[in-house]
N, C-alpha and C positions, 0 to 999 in steps of 0.2 A: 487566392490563398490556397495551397496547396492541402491536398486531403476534402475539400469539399467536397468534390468527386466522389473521393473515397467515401465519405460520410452519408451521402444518397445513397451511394448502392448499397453499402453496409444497410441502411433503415429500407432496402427495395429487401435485401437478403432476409433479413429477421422478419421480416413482414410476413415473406413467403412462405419461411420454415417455420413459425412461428404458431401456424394455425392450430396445429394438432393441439400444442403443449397451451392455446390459449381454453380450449374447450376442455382437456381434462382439468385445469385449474377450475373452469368453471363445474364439472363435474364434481370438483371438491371445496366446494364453496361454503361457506360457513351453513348458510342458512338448505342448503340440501342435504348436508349429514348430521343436521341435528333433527331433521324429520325421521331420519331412518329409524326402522325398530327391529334391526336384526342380533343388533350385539347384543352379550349379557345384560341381564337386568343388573341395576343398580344390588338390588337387595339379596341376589344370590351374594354379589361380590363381595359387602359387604357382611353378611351373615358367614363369608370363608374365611374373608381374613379379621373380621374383628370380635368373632362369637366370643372370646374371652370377656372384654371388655364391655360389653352390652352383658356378659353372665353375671359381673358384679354389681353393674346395677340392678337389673333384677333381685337380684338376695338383698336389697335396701328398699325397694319397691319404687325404684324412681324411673325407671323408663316409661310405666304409665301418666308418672306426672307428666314428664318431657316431651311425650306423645302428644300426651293433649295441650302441651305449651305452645307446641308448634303448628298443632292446626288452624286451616286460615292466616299464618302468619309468611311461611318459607318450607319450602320442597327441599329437606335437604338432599336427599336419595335421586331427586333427580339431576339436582347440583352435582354433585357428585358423578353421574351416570354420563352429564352434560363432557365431566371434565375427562373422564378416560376419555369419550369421544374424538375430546379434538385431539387427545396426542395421538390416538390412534390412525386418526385421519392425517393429521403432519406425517404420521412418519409415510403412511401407505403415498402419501403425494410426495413426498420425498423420492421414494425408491424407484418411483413413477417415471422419474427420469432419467433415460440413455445414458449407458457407460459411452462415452465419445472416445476419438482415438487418443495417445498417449505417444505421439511418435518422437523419439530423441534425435537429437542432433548425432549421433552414429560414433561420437569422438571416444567414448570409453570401449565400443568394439574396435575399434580403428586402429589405436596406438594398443601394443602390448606395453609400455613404459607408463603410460595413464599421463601422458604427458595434457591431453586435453581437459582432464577431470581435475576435481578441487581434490587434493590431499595434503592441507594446511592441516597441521599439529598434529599431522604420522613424521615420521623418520625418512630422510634425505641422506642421498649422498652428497657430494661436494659440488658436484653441478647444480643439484636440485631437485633430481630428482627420484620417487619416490620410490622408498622398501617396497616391495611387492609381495612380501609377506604382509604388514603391515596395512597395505591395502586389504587385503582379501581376508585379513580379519575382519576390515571394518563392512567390507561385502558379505562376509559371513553372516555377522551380526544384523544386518540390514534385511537378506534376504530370511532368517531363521526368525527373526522378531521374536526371539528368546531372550526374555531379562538379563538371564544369563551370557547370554553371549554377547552383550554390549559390555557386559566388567570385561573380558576380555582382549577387547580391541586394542593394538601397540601403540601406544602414544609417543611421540618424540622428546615431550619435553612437560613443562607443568602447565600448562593451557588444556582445558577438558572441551570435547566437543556441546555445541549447543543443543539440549535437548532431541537427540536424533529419536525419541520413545513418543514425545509427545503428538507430534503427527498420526502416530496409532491409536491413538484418545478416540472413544465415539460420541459425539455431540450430540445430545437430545434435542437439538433442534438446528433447522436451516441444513443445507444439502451438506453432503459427501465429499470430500475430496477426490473422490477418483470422478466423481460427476460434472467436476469442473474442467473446462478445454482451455489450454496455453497452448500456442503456435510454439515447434521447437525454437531449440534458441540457434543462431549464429555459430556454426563450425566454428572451430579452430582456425582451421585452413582459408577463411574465407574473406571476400571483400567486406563482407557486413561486418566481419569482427573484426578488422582492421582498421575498417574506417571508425565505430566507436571506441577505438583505443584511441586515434587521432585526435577525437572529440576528447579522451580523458586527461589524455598530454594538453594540449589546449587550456584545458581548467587545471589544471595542475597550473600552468604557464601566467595564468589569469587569474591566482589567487586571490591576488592583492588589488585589481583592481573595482572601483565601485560600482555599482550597476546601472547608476546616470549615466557612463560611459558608453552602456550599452543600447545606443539608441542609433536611429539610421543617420543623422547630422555628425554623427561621432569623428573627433582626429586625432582618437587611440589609433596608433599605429600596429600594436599588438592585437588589438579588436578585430581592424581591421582585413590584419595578416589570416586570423584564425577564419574570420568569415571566407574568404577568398579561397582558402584551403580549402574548406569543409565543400565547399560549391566542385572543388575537382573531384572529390570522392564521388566514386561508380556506384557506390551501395549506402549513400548515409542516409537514413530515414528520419530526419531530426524535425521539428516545424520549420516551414517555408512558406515565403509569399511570394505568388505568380513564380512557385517553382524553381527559386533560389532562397536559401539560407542571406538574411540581412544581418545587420549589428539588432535589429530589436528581437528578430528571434531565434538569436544566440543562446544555444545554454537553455531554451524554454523547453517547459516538457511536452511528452507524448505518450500515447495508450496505443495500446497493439492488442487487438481481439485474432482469432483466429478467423480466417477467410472462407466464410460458410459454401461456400463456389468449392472451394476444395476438399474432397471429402473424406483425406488422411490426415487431415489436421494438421499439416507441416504449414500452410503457407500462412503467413502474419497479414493482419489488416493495421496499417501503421493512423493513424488521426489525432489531430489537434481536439483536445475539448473547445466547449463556446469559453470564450473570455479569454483564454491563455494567452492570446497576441493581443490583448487590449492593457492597455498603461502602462504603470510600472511594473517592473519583474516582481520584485516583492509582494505578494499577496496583502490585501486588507488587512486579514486576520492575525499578521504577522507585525505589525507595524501599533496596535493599538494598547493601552493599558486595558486589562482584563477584570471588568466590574466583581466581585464575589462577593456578594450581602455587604456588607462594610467596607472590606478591605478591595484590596487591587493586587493583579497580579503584573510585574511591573515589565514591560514589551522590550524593556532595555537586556540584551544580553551579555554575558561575561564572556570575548571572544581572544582568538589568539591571533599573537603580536606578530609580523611579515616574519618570513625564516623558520618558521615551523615546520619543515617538511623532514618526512621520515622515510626511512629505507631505500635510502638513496646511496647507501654502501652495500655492499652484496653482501659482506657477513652478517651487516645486521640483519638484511632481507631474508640470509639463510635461517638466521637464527630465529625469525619469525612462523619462516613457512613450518620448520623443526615443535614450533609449540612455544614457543622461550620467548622470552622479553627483550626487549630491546636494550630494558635498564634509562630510559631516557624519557622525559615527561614535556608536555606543554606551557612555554609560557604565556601565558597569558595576559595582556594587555590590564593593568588595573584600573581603567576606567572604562566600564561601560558605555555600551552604544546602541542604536537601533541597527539591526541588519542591512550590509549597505555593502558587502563587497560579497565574493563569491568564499573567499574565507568565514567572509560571517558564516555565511550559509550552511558551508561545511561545519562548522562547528556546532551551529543551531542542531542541524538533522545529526550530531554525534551524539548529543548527550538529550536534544528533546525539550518538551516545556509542556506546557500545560494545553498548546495546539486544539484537538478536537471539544476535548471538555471544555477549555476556552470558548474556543468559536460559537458551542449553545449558550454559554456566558454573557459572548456579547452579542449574540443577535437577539435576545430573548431579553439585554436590559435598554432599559430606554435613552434616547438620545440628551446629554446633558445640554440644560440649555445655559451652565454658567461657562463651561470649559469645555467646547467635544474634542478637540483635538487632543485633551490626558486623559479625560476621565468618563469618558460617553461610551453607552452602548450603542448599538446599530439599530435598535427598537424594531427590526423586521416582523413583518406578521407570520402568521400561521400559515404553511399549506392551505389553500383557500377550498383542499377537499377534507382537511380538519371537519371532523362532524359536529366541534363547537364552536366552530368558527361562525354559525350561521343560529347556535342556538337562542331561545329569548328565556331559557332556565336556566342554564348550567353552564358548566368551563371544564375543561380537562382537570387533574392534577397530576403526581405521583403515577397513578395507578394506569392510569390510558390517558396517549391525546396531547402533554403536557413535557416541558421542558425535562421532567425529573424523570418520563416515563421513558424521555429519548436516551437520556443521560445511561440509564441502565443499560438501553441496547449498544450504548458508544463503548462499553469495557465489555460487553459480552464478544458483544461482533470482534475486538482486539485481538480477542483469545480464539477465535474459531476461524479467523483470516491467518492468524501465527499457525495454527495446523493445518491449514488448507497448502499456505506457501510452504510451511517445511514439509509437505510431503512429497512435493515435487521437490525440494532439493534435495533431499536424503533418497526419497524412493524411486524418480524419473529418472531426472537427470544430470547431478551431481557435476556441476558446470565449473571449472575454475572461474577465479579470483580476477579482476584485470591487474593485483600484484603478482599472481605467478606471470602471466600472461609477458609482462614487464622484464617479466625474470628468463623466460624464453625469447624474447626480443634481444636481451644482453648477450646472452651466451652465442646468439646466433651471432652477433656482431664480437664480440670478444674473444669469443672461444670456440668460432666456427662450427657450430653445432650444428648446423644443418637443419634446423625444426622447420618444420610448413609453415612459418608464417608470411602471411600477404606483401607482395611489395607494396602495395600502399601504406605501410605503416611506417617499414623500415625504409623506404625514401621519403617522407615525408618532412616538411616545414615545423613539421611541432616536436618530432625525435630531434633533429639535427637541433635546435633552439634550447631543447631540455638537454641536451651531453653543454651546451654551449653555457647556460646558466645553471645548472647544477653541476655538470659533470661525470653524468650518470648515462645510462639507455635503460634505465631502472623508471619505473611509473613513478615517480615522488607521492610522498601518503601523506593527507593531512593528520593521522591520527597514531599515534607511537605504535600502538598495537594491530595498524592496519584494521582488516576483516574480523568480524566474529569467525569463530572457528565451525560453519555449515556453508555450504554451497552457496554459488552467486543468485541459482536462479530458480522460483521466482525472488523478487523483492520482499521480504519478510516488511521492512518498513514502508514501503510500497502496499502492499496487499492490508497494512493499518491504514494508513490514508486511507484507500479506494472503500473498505467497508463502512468507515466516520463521515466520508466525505458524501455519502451515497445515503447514510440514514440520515444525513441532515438534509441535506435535500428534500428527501419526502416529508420531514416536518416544519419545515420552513417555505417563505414565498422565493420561489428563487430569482423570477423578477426588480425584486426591491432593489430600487438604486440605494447606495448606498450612502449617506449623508457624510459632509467634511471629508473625505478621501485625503489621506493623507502619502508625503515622501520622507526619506531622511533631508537634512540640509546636503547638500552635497558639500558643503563648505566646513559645517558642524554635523556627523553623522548623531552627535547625541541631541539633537533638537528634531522635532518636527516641521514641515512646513505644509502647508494646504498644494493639494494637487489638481490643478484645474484644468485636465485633460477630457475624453472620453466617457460618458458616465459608466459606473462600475457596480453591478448588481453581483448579489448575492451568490446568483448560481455559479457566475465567470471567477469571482474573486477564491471561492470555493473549491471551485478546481484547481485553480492558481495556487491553492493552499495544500490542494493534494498533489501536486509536480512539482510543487516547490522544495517537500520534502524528500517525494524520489530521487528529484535531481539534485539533491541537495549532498544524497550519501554518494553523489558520482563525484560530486567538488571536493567530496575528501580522498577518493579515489579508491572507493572499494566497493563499487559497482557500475556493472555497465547500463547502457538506455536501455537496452531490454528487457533487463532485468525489471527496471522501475515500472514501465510501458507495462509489461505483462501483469506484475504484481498488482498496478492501479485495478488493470479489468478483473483478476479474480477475487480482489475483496469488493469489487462492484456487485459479481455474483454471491457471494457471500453473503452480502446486507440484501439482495434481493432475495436469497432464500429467508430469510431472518422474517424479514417484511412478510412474507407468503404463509408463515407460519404462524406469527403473533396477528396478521387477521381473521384465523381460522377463529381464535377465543373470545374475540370482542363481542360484546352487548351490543353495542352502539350500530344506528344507522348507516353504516358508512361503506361508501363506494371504491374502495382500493386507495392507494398512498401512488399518488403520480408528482414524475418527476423526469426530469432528462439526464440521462444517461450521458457517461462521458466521450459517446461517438455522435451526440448529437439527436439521436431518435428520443422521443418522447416513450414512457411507456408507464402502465398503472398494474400494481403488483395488488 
């Protein structure tokens, strides 16, 4: 299988570099900065900011009661003293670590027309392309990071950009965004970016069909068009075994770390997670009804009907890039189904579900013994480095240790992976769309435009097929509204998987096979059937649940593989900073939260 390779030397490389950054961790270890005695005392800090408040007790006489209440009972002052500690300690281990390089793909110095950058919902001319006043408003505002100067930016149309402010947010806890390293992305101009547009035509092409199809026995002729393609591309870094792209890992995703060997940060480390090539495409966690105390959250989703494809005419693609609506909606299929074609999918990763908070749902309830194929949890154990995993007193709850105490860090880590990835889109690298991209493919062929893009794109089996069935050299979009209106890259819903998928991990066994494994019917996608392939553990299915939604917003066709790829590894760092810092406050016994990573290396934070 292809990337194994890659995957050792990646675990020789982190090993290597890894030394320094594992000793200063230990240098700020829980239990070595709570010995220290150099900070403030408690009762200075205490006696500056609360002398009010302790004055009116006094004039009651009750702070001598409360004194002697407390003794021999609770240290509150040291409580207290305990707790600036550790944030003091999070942030200095935070800061601790290297600004890395930030090298861009060169495409907005390159083109003065910004032909390579995103500039969805600025003002276009009739080609496409972008006011350049309009731009350099929104550069103004970017680089001035003045409140004021984002009401100014020139909008095209009624579409507002997606919070370009919030990536300047400072998180009180887990690392920095500028501390996190993405490999740039794929030129314009290049094989890598041509060949994943190839791939995007392809799932455009493949909407409709089921993902039974997608298996190496396959006589989909479409299937097996698109695999044969993908195998001539000079640059496509997608999953492969012994080095070609098959029908089973079609469409399946992939993570791209930066290649620690290189030391400007440009060059990508492309790897398959464990599990991703084992059974079905569809992820476990995707496929199951979702226990919640009584109720159930139900695994069937509301998807849309074949023929849904959008901006497949140039005005309305205009009128998109411009800001503006299309005026045209989805229909939708009114009976539901389980995720079973590649349009499921697209649709699933457009609108979302209940996913991560799901998944602690069901691996956390127990296995039904009357029905597990509707109404069973996964009954998975604990991390078996859980420090109540082995107690003979006590259990987690809420507070540490415990499903509700994961559950908190799953909507924390959401929000601090959404500012990690939008700062690279708005502040790095401002990457177009694979719709404009679409949109500079057409005109080159329509309107002889001359843009740099690759011939492999524009000779390609999956362009010629898409003018053939559509009619278009236009990307076809699963979703009216195409892209949210911010940059492709990194992966904003990319970089929410990899932080959810990464703190489950550390609280769960990721070994546990998983019991009753289930498929859609291929015959009825609204039924289930038992799947009695390969067995399917926790960790692989996991990951499968977090590529499933990366590559899920590529099957609607508004984003590329590297987008997703990249996005996966920075909320990977995300949730390890997260982890690094809520062990700094723990009471408890406990040896670190170890888990494997999505390049394969084992490690304990």
């Amino acid at each position: 299988m292809q990337f194994e390779s890659e995957s050792t030397n990646q675990a020789q490389n982190e090993n290597q570099n890894s030394s320094t950054r594992r000793s200063l961790i230990k240098r700020f270890s829980r239990r070595s900065f709570i010995n220290r005695t150099t900070m403030l005392t408690a009762t200075g800090m205490v006696a500056g900011m609360m002398g009010s408040t302790f004055s009116s007790f006094k004039k009651e006489g009750v702070v001598q009661a409360r004194e002697r209440d407390i003794v021999g009972r609770f240290n509150y002052n040291k409580f207290v003293e305990k707790a600036y500690r550790v944030r003091l300690e999070a942030a200095r281990l935070e800061r601790s670590f290297p600004i890395p390089p930030h090298p861009t793909n060169g495409d907005e110095e390159r083109y003065a027309n910004k032909i390579g950058s995103d500039s969805r919902g600025l003002p276009h001319n009739q080609r496409g392309e972008v006011n350049l006043n309009a731009y350099n408003s929104l550069i103004s505002a970017l680089t001035s990071q003045d409140p004021n100067q984002y009401e100014k930016i020139i909008l095209g149309g009624t579409r507002k950009l997606v919070n370009p402010q919030g990536p300047l947010a400072i998180s009180l806890e887990g690392i920095n965004a500028a501390q996190i390293a993405v490999p740039s992305p794929p030129a314009l101009a290049s094989a890598a970016r041509a060949d994943e547009a190839v791939e995007l035509y392809w799932q455009a092409l493949l909407r409709d069909v089921p993902f039974s199809q997608f298996q190496n026995n396959t006589d989909d002729s479409k299937v097996l068009a698109a695999v044969e393609e993908l195998n001539r591309l000079s640059a496509f870094y997608g999953p492969k075994i012994n080095g070609r792209v098959t029908p089973q890992t079609l469409f399946r995703g992939s993570v791209s770390y930066v290649d620690r060997s290189d030391r400007s940060g440009r060059t990508a480390k492309h790897v398959t997670p464990p599990g991703i090539l084992n059974g079905p495409y569809i992820s476990q966690f995707l496929l199951r009804n979702i226990p919640w105390g009584t109720q159930y959250i139900l695994a069937v989703i509301r998807t849309a009907l074949p023929g849904n494809d959008f901006l497949t005419n140039f005005n309305e693609w205009l009128t998109v890039q411009n800001g503006g609506n299309s005026g045209r909606a989805i229909n939708y299929d009114p009976k539901r189904r389980y995720v079973s074609t590649v349009r499921d999918l697209g649709e699933f990763a457009h609108i979302g579900g209940a996913l991560y908070y799901g998944a602690s749902l069901l691996l956390s309830s127990p296995v039904s013994l009357s029905d597990p194929l509707i109404d069973g949890g996964i009954g998975a154990p604990l991390n078996p480095g859980n420090p109540y995993v082995n107690s003979r007193t006590q259990i987690g709850s809420n507070a540490t240790f415990a499903v509700g105490h994961l559950q908190a860090l799953l909507n924390l880590g959401t929000s601090r992976a959404i500012r990690a990835s939008y700062w690279q889109k708005y502040y790095v690298h401002r990457i177009l769309r694979p719709e404009a991209y679409g949109g500079l493919v057409y005109n080159n062929i329509v309107n002889s435009a001359q843009y740099p893009i690759h011939p492999e794109i524009l000779n390609s089996q999956a362009l010629a097929r898409t003018y053939s069935n559509f009619g278009t050299y236009l990307l076809p979009q699963a979703y009216p509204e195409a892209a949210p209106l911010h940059s492709s890259y990194t992966g904003g819903a990319a970089a929410i998987a990899g932080v959810n998928v990464t703190l489950l991990k550390a609280y769960f066994d990721e070994n546990h096979v998983i019991p009753n494994p289930v498929v859609p019917d291929p015959n009825d996608p609204t039924q289930l059937i038992p799947y009695t392939g390969e067995p399917l553990t926790v960790g692989g299915e996991l990951n499968k649940l977090a590529t499933n939604y990366a590559i899920g917003r590529g099957h609607g066709g508004i984003h590329w593989r590297t987008d997703g790829a990249a996005g996966l590894a920075l909320g990977e760092e995300v949730a390890i900073s997260l982890l690094r810092d809520e062990r700094l406050g723990y009471n408890e016994d406990f040896q670190g939260f170890t888990f494997t990573k999505f390049d394969g290396t084992r490690v304990t934070v």
